[in-house]
GUMAR-670920 format. One record per residue (C-alpha): x, y, z; residue in one letter; residue number from 1. Coordinates in nm, 4 decimals, decimal comma. Layout:
% GUMAR-670920
+----------+----------+----------+------+------+
|       c1 |       c2 |       c3 | resn | resi |
+----------+----------+----------+------+------+
|        X |        Y |        Z |    A |  NUM |
...
+----------+----------+----------+------+------+
This chain:
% GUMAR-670920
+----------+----------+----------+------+------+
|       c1 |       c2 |       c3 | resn | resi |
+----------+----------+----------+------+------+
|  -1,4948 |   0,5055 |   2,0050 |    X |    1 |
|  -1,7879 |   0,5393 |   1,7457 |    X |    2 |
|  -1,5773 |   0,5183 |   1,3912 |    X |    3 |
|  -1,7360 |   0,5674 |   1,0295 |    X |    4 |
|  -1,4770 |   0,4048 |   0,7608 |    X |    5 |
|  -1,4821 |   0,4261 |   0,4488 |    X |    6 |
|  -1,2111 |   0,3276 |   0,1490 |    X |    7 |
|  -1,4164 |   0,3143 |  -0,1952 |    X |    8 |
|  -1,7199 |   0,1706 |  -0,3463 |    X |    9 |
|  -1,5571 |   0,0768 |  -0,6501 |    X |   10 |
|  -1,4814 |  -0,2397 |  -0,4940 |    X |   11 |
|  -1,6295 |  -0,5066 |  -0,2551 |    X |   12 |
|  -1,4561 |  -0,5698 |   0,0032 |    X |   13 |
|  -1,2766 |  -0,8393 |   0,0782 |    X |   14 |
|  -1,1702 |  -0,7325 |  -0,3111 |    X |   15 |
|  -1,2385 |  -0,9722 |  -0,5899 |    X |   16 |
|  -0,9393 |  -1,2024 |  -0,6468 |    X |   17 |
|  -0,8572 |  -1,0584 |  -0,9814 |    X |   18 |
|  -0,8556 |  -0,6800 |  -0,8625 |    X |   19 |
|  -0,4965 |  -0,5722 |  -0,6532 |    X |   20 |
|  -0,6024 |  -0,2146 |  -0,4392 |    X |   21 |
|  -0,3530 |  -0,1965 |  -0,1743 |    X |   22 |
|  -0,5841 |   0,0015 |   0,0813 |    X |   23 |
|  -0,9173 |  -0,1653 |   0,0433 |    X |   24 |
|  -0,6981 |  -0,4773 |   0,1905 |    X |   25 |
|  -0,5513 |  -0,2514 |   0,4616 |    X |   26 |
|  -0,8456 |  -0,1318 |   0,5694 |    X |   27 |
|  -1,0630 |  -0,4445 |   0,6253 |    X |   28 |
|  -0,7226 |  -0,5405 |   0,8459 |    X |   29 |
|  -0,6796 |  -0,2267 |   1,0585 |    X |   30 |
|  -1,1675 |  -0,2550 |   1,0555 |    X |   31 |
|  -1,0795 |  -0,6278 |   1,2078 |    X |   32 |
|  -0,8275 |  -0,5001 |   1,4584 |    X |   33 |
|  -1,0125 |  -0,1686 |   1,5414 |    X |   34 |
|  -1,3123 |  -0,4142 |   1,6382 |    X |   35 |
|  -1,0674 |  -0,6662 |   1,8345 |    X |   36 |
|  -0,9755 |  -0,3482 |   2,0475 |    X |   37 |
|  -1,3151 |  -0,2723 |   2,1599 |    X |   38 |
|  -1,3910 |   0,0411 |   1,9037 |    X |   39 |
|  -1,7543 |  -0,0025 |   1,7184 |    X |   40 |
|  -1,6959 |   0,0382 |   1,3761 |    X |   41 |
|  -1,9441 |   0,0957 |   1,0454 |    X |   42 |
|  -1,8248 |   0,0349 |   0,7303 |    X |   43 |
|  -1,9123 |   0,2436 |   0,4433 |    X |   44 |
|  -1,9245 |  -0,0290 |   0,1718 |    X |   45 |
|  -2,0867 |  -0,1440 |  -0,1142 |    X |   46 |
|  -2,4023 |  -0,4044 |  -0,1057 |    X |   47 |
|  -2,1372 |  -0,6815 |  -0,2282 |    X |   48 |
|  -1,8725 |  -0,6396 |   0,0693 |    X |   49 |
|  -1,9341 |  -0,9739 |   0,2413 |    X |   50 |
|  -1,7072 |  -0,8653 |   0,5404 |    X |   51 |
|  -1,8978 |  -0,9450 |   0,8658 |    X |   52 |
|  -1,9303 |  -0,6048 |   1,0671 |    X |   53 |
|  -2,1738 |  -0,3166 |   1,0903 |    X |   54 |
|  -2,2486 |  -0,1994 |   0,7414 |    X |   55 |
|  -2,3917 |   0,0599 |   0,5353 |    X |   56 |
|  -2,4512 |   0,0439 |   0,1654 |    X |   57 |
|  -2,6674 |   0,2819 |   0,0264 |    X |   58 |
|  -2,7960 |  -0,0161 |  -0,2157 |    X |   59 |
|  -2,4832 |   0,0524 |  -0,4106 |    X |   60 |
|  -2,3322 |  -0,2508 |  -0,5667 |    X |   61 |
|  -1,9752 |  -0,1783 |  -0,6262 |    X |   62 |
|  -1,8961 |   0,0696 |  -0,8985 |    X |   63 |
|  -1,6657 |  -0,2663 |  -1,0522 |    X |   64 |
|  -1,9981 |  -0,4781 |  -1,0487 |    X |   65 |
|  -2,2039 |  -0,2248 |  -1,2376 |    X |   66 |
|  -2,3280 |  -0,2679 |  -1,6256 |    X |   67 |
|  -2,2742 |  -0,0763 |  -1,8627 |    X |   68 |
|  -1,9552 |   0,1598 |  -1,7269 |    X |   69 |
|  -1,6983 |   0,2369 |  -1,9495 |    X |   70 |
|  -1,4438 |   0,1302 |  -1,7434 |    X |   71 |
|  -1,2025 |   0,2114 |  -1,9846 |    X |   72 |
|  -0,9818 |   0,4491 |  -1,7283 |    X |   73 |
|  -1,0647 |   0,7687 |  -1,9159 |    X |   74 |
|  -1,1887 |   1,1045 |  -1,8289 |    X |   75 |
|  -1,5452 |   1,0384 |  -1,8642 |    X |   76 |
|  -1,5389 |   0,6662 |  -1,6569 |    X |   77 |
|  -1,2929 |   0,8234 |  -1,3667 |    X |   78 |
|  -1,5709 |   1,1150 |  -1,3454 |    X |   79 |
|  -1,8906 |   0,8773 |  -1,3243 |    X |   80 |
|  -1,6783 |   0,6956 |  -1,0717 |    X |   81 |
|  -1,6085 |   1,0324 |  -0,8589 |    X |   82 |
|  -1,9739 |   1,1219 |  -0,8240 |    X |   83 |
|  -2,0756 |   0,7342 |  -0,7624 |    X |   84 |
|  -1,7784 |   0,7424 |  -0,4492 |    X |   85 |
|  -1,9456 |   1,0857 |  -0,3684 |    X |   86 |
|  -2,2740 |   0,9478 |  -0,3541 |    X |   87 |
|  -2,1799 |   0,7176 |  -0,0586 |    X |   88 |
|  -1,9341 |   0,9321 |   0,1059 |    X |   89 |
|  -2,2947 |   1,2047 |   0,1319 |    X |   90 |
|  -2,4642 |   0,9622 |   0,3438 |    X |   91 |
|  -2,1821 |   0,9002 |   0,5588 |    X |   92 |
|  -2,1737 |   1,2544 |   0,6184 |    X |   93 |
|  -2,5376 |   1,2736 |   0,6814 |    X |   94 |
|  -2,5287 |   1,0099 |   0,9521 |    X |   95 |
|  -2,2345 |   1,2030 |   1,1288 |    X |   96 |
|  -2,4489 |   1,5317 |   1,1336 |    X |   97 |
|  -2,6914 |   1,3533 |   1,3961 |    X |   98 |
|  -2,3534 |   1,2986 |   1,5997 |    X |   99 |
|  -2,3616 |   0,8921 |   1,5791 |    X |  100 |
|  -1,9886 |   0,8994 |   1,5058 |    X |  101 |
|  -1,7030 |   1,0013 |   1,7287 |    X |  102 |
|  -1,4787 |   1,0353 |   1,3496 |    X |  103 |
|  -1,5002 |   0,9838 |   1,0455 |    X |  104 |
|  -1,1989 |   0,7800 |   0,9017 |    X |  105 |
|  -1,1725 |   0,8407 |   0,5090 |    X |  106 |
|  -0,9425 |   0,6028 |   0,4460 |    X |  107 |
|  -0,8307 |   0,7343 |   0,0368 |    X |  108 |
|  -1,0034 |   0,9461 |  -0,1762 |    X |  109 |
|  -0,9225 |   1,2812 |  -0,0623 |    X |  110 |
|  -1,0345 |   1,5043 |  -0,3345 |    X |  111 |
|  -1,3246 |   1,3074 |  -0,3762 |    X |  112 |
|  -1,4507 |   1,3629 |  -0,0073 |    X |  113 |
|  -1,2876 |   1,6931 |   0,1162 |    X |  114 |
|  -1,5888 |   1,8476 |  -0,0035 |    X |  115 |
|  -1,7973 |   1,7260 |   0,2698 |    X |  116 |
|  -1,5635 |   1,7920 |   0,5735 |    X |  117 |
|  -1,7396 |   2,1307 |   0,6121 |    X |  118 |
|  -2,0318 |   2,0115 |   0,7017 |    X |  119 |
|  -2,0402 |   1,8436 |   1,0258 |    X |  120 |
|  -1,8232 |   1,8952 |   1,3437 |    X |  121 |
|  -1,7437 |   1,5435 |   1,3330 |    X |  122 |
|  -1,3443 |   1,5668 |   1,2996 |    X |  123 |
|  -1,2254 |   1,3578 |   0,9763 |    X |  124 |
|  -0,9165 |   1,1869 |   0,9733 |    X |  125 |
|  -0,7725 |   1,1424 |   0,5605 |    X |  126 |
|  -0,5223 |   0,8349 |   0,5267 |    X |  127 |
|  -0,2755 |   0,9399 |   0,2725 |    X |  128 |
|  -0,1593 |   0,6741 |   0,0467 |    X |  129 |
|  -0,0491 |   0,8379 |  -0,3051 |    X |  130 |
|   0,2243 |   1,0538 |  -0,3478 |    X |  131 |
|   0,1104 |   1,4319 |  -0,2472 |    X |  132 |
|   0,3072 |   1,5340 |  -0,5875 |    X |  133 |
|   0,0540 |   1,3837 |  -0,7888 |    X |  134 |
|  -0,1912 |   1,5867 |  -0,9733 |    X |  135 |
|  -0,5267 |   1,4474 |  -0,8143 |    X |  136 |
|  -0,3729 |   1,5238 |  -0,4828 |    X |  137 |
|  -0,2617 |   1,8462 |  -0,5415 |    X |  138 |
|  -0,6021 |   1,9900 |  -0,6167 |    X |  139 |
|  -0,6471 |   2,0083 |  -0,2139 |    X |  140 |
|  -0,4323 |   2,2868 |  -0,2280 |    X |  141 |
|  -0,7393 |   2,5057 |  -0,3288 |    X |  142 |
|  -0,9730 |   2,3939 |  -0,0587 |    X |  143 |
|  -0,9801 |   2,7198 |   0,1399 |    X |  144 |
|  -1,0999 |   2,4515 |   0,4458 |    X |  145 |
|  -0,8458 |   2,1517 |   0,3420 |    X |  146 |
|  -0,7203 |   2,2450 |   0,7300 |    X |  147 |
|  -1,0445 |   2,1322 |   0,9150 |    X |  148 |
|  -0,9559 |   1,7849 |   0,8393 |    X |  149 |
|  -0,6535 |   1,6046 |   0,9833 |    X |  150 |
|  -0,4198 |   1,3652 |   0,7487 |    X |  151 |
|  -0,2456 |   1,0558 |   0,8095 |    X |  152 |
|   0,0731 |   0,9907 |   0,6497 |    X |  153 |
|   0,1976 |   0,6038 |   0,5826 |    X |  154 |
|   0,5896 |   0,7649 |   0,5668 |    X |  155 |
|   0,7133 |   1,0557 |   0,6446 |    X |  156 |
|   0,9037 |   1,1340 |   0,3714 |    X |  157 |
|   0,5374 |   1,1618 |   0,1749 |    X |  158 |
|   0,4511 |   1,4771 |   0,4064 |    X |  159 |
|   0,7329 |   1,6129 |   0,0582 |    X |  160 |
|   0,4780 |   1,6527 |  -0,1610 |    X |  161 |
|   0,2551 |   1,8984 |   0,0899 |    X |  162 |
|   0,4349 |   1,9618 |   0,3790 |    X |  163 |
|   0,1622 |   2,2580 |   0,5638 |    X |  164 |
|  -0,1527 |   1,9890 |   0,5820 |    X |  165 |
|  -0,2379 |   1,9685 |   0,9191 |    X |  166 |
|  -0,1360 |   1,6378 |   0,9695 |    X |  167 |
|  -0,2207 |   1,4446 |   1,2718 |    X |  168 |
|   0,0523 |   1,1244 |   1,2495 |    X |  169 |
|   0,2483 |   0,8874 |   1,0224 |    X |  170 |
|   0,1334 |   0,5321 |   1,0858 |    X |  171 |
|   0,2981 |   0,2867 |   0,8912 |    X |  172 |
|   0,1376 |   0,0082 |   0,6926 |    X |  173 |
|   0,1267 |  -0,3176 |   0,8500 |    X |  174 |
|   0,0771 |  -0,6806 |   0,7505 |    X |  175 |
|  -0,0349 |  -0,9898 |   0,8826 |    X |  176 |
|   0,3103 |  -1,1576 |   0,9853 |    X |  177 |
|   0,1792 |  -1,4929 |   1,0256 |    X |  178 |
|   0,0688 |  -1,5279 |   0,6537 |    X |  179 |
|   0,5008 |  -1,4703 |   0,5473 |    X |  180 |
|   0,6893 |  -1,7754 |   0,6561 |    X |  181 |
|   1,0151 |  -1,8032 |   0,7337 |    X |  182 |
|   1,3157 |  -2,0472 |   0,7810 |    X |  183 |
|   1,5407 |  -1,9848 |   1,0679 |    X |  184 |
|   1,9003 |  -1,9664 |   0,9370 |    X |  185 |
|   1,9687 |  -1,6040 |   1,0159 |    X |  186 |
|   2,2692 |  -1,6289 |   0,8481 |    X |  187 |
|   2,2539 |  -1,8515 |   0,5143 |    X |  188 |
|   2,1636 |  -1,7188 |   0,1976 |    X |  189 |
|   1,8256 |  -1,8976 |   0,0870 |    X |  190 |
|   1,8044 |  -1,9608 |  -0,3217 |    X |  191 |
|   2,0173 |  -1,9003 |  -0,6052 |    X |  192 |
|   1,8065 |  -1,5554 |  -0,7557 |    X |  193 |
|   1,7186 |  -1,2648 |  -0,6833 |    X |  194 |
|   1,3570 |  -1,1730 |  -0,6460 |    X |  195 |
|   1,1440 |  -0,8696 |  -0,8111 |    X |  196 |
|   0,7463 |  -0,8217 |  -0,7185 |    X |  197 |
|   0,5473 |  -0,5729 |  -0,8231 |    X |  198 |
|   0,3757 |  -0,3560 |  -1,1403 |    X |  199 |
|   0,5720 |  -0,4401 |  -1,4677 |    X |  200 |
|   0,6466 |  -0,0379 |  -1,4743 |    X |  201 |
|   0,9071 |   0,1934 |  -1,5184 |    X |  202 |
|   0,8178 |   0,3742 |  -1,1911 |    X |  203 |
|   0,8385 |   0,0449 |  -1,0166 |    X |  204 |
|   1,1628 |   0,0064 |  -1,1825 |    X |  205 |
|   1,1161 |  -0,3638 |  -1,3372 |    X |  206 |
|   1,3112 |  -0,3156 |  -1,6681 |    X |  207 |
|   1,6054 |  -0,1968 |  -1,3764 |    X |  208 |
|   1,5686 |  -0,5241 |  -1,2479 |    X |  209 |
|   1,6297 |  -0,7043 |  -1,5327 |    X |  210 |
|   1,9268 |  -0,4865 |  -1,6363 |    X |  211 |
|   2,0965 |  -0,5703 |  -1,2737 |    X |  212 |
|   2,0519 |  -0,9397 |  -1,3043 |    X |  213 |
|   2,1344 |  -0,9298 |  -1,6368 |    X |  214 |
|   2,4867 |  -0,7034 |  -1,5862 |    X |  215 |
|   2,5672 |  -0,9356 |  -1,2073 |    X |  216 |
|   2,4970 |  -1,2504 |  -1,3882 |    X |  217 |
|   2,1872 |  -1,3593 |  -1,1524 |    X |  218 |
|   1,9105 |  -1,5470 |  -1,2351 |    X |  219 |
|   1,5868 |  -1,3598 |  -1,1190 |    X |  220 |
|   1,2397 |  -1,4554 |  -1,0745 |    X |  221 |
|   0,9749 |  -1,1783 |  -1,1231 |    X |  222 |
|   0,6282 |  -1,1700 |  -1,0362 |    X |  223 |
|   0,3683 |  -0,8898 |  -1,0932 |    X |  224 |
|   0,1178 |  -0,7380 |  -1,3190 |    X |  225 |
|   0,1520 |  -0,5770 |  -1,6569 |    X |  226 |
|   0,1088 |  -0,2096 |  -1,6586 |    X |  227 |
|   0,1255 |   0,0469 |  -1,9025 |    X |  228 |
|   0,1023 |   0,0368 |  -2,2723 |    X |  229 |
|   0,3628 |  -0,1199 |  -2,4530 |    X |  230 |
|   0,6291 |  -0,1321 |  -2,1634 |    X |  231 |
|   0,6436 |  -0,5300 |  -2,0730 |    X |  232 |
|   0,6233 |  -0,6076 |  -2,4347 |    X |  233 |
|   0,9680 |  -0,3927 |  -2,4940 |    X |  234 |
|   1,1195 |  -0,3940 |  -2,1318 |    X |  235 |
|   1,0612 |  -0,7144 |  -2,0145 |    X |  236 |
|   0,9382 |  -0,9690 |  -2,2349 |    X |  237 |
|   1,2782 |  -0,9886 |  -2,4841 |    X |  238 |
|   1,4458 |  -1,0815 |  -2,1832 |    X |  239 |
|   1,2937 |  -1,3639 |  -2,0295 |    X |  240 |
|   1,4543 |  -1,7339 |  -2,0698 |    X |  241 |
|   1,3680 |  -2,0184 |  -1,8582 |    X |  242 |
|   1,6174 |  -2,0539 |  -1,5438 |    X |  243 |
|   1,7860 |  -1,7331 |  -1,6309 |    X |  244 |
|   1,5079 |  -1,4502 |  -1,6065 |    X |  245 |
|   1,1360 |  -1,6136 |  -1,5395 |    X |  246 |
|   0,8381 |  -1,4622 |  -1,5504 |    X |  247 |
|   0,6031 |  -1,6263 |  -1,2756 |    X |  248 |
|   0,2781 |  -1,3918 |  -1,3520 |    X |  249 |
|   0,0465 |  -1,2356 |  -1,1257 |    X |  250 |
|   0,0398 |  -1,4187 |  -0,7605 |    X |  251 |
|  -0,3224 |  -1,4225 |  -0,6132 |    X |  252 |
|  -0,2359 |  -1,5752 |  -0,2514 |    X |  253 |
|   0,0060 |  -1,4826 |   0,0478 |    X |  254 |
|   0,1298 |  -1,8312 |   0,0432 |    X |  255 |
|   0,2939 |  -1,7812 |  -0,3075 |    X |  256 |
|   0,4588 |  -1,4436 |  -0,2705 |    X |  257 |
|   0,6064 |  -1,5859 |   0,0195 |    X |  258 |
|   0,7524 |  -1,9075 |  -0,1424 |    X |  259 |
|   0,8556 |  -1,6505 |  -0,4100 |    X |  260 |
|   0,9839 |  -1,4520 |  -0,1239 |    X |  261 |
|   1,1646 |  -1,6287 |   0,1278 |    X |  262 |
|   1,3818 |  -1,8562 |  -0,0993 |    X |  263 |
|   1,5133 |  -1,5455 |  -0,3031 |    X |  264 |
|   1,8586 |  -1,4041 |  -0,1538 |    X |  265 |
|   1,7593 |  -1,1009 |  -0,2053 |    X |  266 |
|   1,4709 |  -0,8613 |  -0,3014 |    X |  267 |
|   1,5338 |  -0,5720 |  -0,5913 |    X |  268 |
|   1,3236 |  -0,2483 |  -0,5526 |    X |  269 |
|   1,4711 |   0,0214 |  -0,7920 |    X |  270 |
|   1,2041 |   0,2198 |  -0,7974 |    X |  271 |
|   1,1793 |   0,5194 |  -1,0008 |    X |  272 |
|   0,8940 |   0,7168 |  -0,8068 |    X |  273 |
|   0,8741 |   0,8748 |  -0,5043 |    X |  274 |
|   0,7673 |   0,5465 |  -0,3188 |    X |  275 |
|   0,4780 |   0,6694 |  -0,0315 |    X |  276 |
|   0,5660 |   0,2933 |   0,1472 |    X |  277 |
|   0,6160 |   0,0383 |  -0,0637 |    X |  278 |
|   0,4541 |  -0,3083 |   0,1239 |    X |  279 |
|   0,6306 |  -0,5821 |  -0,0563 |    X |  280 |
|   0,9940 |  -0,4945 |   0,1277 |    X |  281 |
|   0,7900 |  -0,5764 |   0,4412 |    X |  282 |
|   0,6665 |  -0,8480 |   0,2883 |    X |  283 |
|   1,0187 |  -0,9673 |   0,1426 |    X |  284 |
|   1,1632 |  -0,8682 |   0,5328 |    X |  285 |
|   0,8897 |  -1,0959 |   0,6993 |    X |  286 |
|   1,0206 |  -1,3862 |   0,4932 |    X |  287 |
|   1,3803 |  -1,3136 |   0,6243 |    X |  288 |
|   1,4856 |  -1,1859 |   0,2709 |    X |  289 |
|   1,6760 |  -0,8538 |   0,2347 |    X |  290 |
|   1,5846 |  -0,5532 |  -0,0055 |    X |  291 |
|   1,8368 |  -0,4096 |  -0,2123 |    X |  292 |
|   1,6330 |  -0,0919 |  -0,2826 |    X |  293 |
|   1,6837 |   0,2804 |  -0,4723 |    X |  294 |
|   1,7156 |   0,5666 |  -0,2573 |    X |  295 |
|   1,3518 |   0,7138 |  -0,3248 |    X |  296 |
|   1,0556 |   0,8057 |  -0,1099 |    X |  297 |
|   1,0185 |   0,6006 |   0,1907 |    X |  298 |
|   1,3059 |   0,3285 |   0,1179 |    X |  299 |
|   1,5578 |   0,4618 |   0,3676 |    X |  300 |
|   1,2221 |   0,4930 |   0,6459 |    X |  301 |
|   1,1360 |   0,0758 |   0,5854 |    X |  302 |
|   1,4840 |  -0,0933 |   0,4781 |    X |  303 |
|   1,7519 |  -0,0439 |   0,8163 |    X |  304 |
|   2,0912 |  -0,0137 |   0,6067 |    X |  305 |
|   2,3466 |  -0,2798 |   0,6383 |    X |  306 |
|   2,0410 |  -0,4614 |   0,9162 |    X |  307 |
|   1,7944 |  -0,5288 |   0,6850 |    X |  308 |
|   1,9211 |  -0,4847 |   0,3498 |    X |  309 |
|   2,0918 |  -0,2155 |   0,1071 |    X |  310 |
|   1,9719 |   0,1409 |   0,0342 |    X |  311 |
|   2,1982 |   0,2139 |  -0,3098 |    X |  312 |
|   2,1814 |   0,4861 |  -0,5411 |    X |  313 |
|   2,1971 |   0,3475 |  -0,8945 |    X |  314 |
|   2,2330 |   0,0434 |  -1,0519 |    X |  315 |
|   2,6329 |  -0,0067 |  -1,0369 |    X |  316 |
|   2,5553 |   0,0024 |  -0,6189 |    X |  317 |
|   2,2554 |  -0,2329 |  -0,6254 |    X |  318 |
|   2,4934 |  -0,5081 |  -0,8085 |    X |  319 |
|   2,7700 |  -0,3856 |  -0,5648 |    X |  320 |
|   2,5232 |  -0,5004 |  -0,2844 |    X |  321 |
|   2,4122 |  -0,8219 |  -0,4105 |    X |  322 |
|   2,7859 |  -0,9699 |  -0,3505 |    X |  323 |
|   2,7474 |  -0,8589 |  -0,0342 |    X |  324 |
|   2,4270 |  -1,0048 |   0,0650 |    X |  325 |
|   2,5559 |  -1,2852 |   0,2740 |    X |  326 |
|   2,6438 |  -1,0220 |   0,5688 |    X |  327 |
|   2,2649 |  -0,9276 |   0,6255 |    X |  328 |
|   2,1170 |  -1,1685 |   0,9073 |    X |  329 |
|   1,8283 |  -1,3197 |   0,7664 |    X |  330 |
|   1,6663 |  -1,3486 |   1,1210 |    X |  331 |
|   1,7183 |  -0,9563 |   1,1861 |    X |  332 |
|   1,4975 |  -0,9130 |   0,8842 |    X |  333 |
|   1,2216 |  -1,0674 |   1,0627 |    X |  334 |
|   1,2213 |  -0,9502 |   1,4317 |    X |  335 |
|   1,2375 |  -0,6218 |   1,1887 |    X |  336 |
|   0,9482 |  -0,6491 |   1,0716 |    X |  337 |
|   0,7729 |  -0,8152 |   1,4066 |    X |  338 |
|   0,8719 |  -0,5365 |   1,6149 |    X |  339 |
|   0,7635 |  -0,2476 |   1,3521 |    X |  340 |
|   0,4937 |  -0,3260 |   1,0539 |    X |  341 |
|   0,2660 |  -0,5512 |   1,2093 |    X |  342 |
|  -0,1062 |  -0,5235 |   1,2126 |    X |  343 |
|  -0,1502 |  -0,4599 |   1,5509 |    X |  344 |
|   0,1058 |  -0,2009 |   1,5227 |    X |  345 |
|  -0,0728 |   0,0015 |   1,2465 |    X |  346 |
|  -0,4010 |  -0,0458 |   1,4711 |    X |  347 |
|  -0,1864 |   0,1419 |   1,7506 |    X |  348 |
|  -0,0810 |   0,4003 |   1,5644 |    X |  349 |
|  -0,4754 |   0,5080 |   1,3885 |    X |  350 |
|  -0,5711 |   0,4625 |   1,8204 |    X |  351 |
|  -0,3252 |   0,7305 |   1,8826 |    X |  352 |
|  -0,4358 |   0,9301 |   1,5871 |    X |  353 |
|  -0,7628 |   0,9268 |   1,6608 |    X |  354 |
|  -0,7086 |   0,9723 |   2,1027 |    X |  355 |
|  -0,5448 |   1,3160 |   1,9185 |    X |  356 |
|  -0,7730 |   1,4319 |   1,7285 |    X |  357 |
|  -1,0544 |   1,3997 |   1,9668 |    X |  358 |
|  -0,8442 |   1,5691 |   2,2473 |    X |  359 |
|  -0,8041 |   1,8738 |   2,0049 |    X |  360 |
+----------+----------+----------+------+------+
């Protein structure tokens, strides 16, 4: 198949080191193992990706690279960022009105490039990866033609949010299992704490994670980046002491967020949100560690109860489960994970998706 891709122009891809964007790093994965299956791909990508495959770039730098931006996350910055995404996503559409592309994958942005779906024949197919709830998503509700494209949902359980989009799929995320190492003792606990990665943020529930080890008497190491204004200072940082609660930062490489990882008995995710996926409890299940998680969003779709780990309720369950953490099989975690949310599983499922949308 003939695919144009795009994610975003506000960043290179692969992203700079400092920058975290969940699906500009799934997308140069499932770009790699579209390529590795035979499918000619061109990326959609600023003049800065440095990702070897058939490119277009407009002569757009990435928004992140430009001077003088405000890049302060207000109105006016978000809206010069819109209509520099748009300006890209135009020319993609362009090129797909001389039929050179089988379909156009939009891999985020939906509001920003629903616009354009009306204007070639060229089927789109919208990856999903934000809650539908959320206000910028919602907004598709008043394209009278948001039904000529086709949408791709990473759970199930985020179809909530907008159930009548004419969705072609749910393909789970996937990640590169070799980069998540693991000790074979299926059995053992590994480590003396618990483990919590992610955004220090009350949807991500990290000042829950504190109160649980605090209340069970665990030590817990955390790892993430600061979000939000005010919320570490108050929820987090008054509670760190060396050996009891530690604070390990933000972790730029696979190779520490598994150490982190796979010595941890057990992962805590109490989120707070209406989780679309949620990649570190694969990442924690690669690495043979559990995930003691909240019952939100996709949780009970990724973590196999009383396999794989512990879907709770509240906070009196989640310490419940910790005492009981001995009777998940470390090993199960993994072959989990191997047989489910790999990347050449997530390649499957966008083949399948896109064999269907063809078809139709």
């Amino acid at each position: 198949m003939k695919i144009a891709f795009y994610c975003t122009n506000e960043f290179s891809c692969p992203l700079p080191k400092e920058i975290v964007y969940a699906p500009m790093g799934l997308a140069e994965k499932l770009i790699k193992g579209l390529e590795k299956r035979g499918h000619e791909v061109t990326f959609y990508t600023p003049t800065d990706s440095e990702i070897k495959i058939k490119k277009v770039d407009c002569g757009m730098v990435s928004y992140y690279r430009l001077p003088n931006k405000a890049m302060s996350g207000g109105f006016h910055d978000q809206l010069q960022l819109a209509i520099y995404e748009q300006m890209m996503a135009s020319k993609m559409y362009e090129d797909a009105r001389e039929n050179k592309y089988d379909i156009i994958h939009a891999f985020h942005l939906i509001p920003k490039i629903l616009p354009f779906v009306n204007l070639t024949k060229t089927p789109t197919v919208f990856t999903l990866h934000d809650p539908m709830s959320a206000s910028w998503n919602k907004s598709v509700e008043y394209c009278s033609w948001k039904n000529k494209a086709h949408y791709v949902s990473i759970s199930d359980s985020q179809r909530k949010g907008m159930p009548d989009l004419n969705y072609a799929g749910t393909v789970h995320n996937g990640l590169e299992i070799e980069k998540f190492k693991f000790k074979n003792k299926s059995q053992k606990k590994q480590g003396d704490y618990l483990a919590f990665l992610g955004r220090y943020s009350s949807e991500k529930g990290a000042d829950a994670a504190v109160s649980v080890a605090i209340k069970s008497k665990e030590k817990l190491k955390m790892a993430g980046t600061i979000w939000g204004n005010g919320f570490y200072d108050e929820k987090i940082k008054p509670y760190l002491k060396k050996g009891v609660i530690e604070d390990r930062g933000f972790l730029e490489n696979k190779k520490d967020i598994s150490d982190l990882l796979r010595n941890a008995k057990a992962l805590l995710f109490p989120i707070k949100w209406e989780e679309p996926f949620g990649l570190v409890m694969i990442e924690a299940m690669a690495c043979g560690t559990p995930v003691i998680a909240f019952n939100k969003g996709s949780v009970s779709e990724i973590v196999k109860h009383n396999k794989t780990g512990f879907v709770v309720e509240n906070e009196e369950e989640m310490i419940e489960a910790i005492k009981n953490i001995d009777q998940i099989n470390r090993l199960e975690c993994r072959k989990y994970v191997e047989e489910n949310f790999t990347i050449e599983k997530m390649v499957e499922g966008y083949e399948r998706v896109y064999e269907k949308v063809i078809g139709n």
